[in-house]
N, C-alpha and C positions, 0 to 999 in steps of 0.2 A: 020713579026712575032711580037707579042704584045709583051713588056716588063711585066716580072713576077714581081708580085706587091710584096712589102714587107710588111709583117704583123709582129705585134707587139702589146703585151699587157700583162696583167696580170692573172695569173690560178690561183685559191685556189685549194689546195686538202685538202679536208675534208672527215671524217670519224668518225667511232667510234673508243675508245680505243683499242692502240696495234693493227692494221689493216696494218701495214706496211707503212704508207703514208711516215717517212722521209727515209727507203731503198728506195723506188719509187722515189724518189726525188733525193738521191743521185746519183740512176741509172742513170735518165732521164738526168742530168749534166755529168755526166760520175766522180764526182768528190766526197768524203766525206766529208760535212757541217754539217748536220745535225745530231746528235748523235743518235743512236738506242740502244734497249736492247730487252728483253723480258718482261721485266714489263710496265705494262700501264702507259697511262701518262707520258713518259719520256718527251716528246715537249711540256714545257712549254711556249713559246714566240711564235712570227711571225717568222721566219724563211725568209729570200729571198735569192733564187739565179735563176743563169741567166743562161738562152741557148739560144746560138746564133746558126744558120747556114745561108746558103745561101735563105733561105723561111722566116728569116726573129727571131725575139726575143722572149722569152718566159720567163720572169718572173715570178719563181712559190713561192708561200707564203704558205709555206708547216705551218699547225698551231695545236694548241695540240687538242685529242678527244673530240668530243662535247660530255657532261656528264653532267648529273646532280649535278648540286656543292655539296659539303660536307662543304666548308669553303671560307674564304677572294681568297684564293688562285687558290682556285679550280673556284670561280665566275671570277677572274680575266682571265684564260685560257679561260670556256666559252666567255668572252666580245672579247677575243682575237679571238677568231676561227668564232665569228657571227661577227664581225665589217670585217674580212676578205671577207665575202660572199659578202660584200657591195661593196668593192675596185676590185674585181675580174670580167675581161669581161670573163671567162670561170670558170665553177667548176667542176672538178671532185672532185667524191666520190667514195672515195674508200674503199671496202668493201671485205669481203675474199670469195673465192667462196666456200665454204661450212659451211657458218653458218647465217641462219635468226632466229633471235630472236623473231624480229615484232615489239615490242612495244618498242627498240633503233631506230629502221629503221622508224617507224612513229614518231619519233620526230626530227628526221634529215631532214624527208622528210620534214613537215610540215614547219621550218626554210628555207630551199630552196624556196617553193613555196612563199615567201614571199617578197624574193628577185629580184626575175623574171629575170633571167642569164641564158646562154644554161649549162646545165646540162649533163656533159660523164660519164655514171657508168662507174668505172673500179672493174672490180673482179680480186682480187688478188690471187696468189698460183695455178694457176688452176694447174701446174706442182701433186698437189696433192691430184686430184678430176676426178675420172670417166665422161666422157662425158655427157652421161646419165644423169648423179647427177647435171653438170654444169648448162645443158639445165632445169630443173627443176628450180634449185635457181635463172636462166634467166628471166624464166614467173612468177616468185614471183616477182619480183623487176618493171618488166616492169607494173604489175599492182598496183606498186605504186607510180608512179612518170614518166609524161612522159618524160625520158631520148632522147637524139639529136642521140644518141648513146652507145652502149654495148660493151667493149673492155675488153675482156679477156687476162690478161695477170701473169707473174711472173715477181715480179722487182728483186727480188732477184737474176735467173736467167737471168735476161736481155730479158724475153722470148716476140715478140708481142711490144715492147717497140717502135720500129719504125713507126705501126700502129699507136698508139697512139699520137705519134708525127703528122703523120700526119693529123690526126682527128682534133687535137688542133690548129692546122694552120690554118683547114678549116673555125673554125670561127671567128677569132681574125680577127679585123679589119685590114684595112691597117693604118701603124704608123712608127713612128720613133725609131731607137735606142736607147733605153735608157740607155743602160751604153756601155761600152769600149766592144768591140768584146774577150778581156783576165780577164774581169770581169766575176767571178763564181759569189760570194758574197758580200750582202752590210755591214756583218758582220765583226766588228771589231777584232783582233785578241786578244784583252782583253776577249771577248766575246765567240769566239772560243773555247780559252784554258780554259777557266771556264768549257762550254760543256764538251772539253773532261776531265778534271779533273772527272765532277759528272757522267759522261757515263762508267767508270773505277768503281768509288765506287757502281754503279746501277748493275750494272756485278757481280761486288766482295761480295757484302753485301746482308744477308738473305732479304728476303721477306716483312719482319716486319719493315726494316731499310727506304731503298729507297723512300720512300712518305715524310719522314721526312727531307730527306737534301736538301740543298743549297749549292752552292759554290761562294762564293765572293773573286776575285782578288784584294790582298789589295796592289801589288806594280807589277810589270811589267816593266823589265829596260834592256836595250840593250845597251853592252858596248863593245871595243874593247880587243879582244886576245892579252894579252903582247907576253905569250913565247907558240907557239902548240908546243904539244907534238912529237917526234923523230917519232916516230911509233902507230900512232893513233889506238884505238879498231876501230873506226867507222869512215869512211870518210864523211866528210861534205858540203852540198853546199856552205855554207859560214865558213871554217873552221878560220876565223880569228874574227868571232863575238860569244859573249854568251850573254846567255837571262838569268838574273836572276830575277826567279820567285815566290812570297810569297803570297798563297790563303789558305781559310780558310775555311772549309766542316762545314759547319753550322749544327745542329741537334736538335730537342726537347726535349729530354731527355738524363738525365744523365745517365742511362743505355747502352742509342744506344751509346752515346762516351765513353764509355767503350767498345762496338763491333766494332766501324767504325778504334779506337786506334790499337784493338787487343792484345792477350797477348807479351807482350815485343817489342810493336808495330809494330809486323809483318803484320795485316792486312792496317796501313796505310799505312807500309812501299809500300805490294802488289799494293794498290791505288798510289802510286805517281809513283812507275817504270812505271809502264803501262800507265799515263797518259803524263808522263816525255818523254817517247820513240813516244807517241803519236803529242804531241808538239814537238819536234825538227824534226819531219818528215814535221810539219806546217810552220817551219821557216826557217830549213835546217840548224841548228846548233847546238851548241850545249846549253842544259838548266840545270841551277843548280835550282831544284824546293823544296822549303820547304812548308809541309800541317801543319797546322794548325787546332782542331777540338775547335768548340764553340760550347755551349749549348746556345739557345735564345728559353728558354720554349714557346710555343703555334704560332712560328715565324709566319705560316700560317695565323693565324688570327692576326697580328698583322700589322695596317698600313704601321705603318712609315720601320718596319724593310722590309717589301714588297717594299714598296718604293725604300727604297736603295738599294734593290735586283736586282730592275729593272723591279719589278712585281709589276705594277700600272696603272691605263688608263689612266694616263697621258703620258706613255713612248709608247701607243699605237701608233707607224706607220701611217702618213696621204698620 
């Protein structure tokens, strides 16, 4: 009997904004890296993480909606989510099953086609779409782009998710392991806790707010427990270590830091509980975290503060 070959390589999932691609991702891992909300745009960077099984590795570079830029920021994400198309021996695109616009889907399409990579639609939510309806949005898509394959599925629900795994298998080359079989992500945990810091303030803050921030880690330090406590609230993986953590929620206007502060700074307070319980579930201890809010007017268009962000083509992944 032939030895099962291992394969191994790299997927982009791409899409348009707010489509689901990092729930998908998180599913497909089984693990949470990549922060979600309801507002668009929230995946600013390249994203990696890894799945491994017995068939072999999948490195997926989950990256932010392809859009037409509005600013420095916004052209950065685009450079981010087309340079992905390059690096990737597979692309899904992922797309919800009950919405064609047309003239988002012919610019996505037309990117692909330029790249020349096999191509798996995945339609997402169908948990929320009549058959009927599904089969419809099916034949619009297929006559835009000849896809390898159509995989309906819900990441949210985990629904079909194993189809797809196997679909991805089928055409990634055969190759090597690229990281540790206990590696999810190449993400550092500086880089992590920033996510879920701004994934908490993306949740918490009005509509108007969210396009405007950043989060910058300006210290990150892991120290040992002199005295734990008799009777702890919360048991700990590591209950003899703390993380003391100082980040700062970056904003354009002075207005929005008067919203993101809150009155009597209850709504940052809200922002760092939930990102605070967020990170020590990441580190398994426990974290003393102080926010910090700056105004850096027009920060989006502005280089060098993109720079230091982390939001630059030169921080791009090769």
């Amino acid at each position: 009997m032939a030895e099962k070959k291992f394969r191994s390589g790299f997927v982009a999932i791409v899409g348009r904004p707010n489509v689901g691609k990092s729930t998908l991702m998180n599913h497909l891992v089984g693990q949470k890296i990549a922060i979600t909300s309801g507002k668009p745009q929230t995946t600013r960077n390249q994203i990696r993480t890894i799945y491994t099984s017995e068939d072999g590795q999948i490195v997926f570079l989950d990256t932010p909606g392809i859009h037409r830029a509005k600013n420095r920021l916004g052209e950065f994400m685009d450079d981010v989510a087309l340079q992905t198309l390059t690096e990737a021996d597979v692309i899904l695109w992922l797309v919800e099953a009950s919405d064609f616009s047309g003239e988002g889907e012919r610019y996505i399409a037309g990117k692909l086609k330029a790249v020349h990579r096999p191509v798996i639609l995945v339609m997402n939510k169908i948990d929320t779409v009549e058959k009927k309806d599904l089969a419809v949005f099916m034949e619009k898509y297929r006559k835009l782009y000849p896809f390898e394959e159509i995989i309906p599925v819900s990441a949210m629900k985990s629904m079909n998710l194993d189809s797809l795994l196997d679909e991805i298998f089928r055409h990634l080359p055969e190759g090597p392991k690229y990281f540790d079989e206990d590696e999810v992500t190449d993400q550092t945990m500086r880089q992590i806790a920033a996510e879920m810091i701004r994934e908490k303030a993306l949740r918490c803050l009005s509509d108007e707010v969210p396009h405007g921030i950043a989060v910058q880690i300006l210290s990150m330090k892991e120290r040992t427990r002199r005295n734990a406590p008799k009777d702890p609230e919360k048991v700990y993986e590591n209950p003899d270590t703390i993380w003391d953590i100082e980040a700062a929620v970056i904003t354009e206007k002075e207005s929005h830091k008067g919203m993101i502060i809150g009155k009597g700074g209850s709504m940052l307070k809200r922002i760092g509980t939930g990102a605070r319980i967020a990170i020590e579930d990441m580190v398994g201890a426990q974290v003393n975290l102080k926010l910090f809010v700056k105004v850096r007017k027009d920060w989006r268009d502005n280089p060098l503060i993109l720079k230091n962000l982390g939001y630059d083509k030169s921080s791009l992944k090769s």
